[in-house]
C-alpha positions in Angstrom: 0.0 -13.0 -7.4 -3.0 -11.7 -5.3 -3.9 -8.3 -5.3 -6.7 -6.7 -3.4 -8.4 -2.7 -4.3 -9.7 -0.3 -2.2 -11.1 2.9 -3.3 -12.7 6.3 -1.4 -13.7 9.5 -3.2 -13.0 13.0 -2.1 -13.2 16.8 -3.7 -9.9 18.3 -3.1 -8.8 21.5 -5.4 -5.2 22.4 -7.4 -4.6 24.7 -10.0 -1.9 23.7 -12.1 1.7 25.6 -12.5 4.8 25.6 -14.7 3.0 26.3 -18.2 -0.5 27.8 -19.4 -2.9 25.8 -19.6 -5.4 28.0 -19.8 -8.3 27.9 -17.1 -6.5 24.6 -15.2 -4.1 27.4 -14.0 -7.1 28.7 -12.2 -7.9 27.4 -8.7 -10.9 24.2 -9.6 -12.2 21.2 -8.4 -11.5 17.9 -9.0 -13.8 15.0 -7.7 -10.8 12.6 -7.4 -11.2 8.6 -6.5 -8.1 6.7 -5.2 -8.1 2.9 -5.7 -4.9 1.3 -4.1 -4.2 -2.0 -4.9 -1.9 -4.3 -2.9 -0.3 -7.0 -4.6 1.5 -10.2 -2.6 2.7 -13.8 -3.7 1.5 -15.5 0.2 -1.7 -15.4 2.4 -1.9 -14.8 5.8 -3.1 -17.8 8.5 -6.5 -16.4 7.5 -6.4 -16.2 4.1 -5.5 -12.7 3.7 -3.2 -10.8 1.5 -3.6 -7.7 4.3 -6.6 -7.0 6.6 -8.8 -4.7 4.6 -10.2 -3.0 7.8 -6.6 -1.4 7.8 -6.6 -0.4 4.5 -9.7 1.2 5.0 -7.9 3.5 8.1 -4.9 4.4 5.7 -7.3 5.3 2.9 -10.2 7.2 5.1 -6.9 9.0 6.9 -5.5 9.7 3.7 -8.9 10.8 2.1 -9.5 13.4 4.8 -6.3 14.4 4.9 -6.5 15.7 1.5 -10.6 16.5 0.9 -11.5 20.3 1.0 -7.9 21.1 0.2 -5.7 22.9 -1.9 -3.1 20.6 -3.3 -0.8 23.1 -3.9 -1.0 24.6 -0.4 0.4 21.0 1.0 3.7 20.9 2.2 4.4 17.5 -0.4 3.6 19.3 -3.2 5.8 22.5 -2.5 7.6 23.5 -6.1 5.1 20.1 -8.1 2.9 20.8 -10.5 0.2 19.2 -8.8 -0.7 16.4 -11.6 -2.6 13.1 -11.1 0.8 11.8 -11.6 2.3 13.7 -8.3 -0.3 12.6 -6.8 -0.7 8.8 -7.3 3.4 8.8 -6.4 2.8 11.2 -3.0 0.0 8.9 -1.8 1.9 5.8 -2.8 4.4 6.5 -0.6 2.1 7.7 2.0 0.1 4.1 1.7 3.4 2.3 2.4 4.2 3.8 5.5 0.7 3.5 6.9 1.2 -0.5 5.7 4.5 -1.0 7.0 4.2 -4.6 8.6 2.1 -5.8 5.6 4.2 -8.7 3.6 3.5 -7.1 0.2 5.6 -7.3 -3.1 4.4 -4.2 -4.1 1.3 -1.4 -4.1 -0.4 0.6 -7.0 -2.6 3.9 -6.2 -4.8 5.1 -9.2 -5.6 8.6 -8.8 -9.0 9.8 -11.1 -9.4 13.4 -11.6 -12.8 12.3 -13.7 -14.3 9.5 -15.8 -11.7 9.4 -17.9 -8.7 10.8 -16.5 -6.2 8.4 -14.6 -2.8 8.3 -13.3 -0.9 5.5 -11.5 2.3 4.7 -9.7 3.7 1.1 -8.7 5.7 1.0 -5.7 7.9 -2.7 -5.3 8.1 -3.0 -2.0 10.8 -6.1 -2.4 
């Protein structure tokens, strides 16, 4: 199986809901990083798994969509608790529209809220 990882950075804000968690139910900032990994069985002509120039587009698109923002004022994460794990599962889905031609067998997005803080969510495609 090949896979192949992109990742961009962006500052977006949330404030968590749903329990207390003391100051994370306060508006804050979270330097996030998105890696997306593609995984596929087959090359293309070029020796490709997917061109990574489009990956780049979904990713930058995606990043800016979401940089400066509020999470919780975004119409995907109406009534979420706006976790890392909402969020890797929202942007996988988000990633497999954008690659919708691509012959993958499935895509991963890693969502970091710090150093040591991850969350991910596999999508099969097959």
């Amino acid at each position: 199986m090949y896979t192949l990882t992109v990742k961009r950075d962006f500052v977006a804000q949330h404030y968590l809901i749903g329990g207390d968690w003391g100051a994370e139910n306060e508006k804050h900032s979270h330097h996030y990083a998105v890696e997306l990994t593609l995984e596929g069985r087959e090359l293309d002509e070029h020796g490709y798994l997917v061109d990574i120039v489009a990956v780049e587009a979904a990713l930058d698109e995606l990043a800016a969509r979401y940089r400066d923002r509020t999470l919780n004022d975004l119409p995907e994460f109406e009534g979420l608790n706006p976790s890392i794990e909402h969020f890797a599962r929202i942007l996988a889905h988000a990633f497999n529209e954008r690659l919708d031609g691509a012959a993958l067998d499935a895509l991963v997005v890693t969502v970091w809220e710090n150093d040591i803080a991850r969350a991910s969510y596999r999508l099969e495609r097959r």
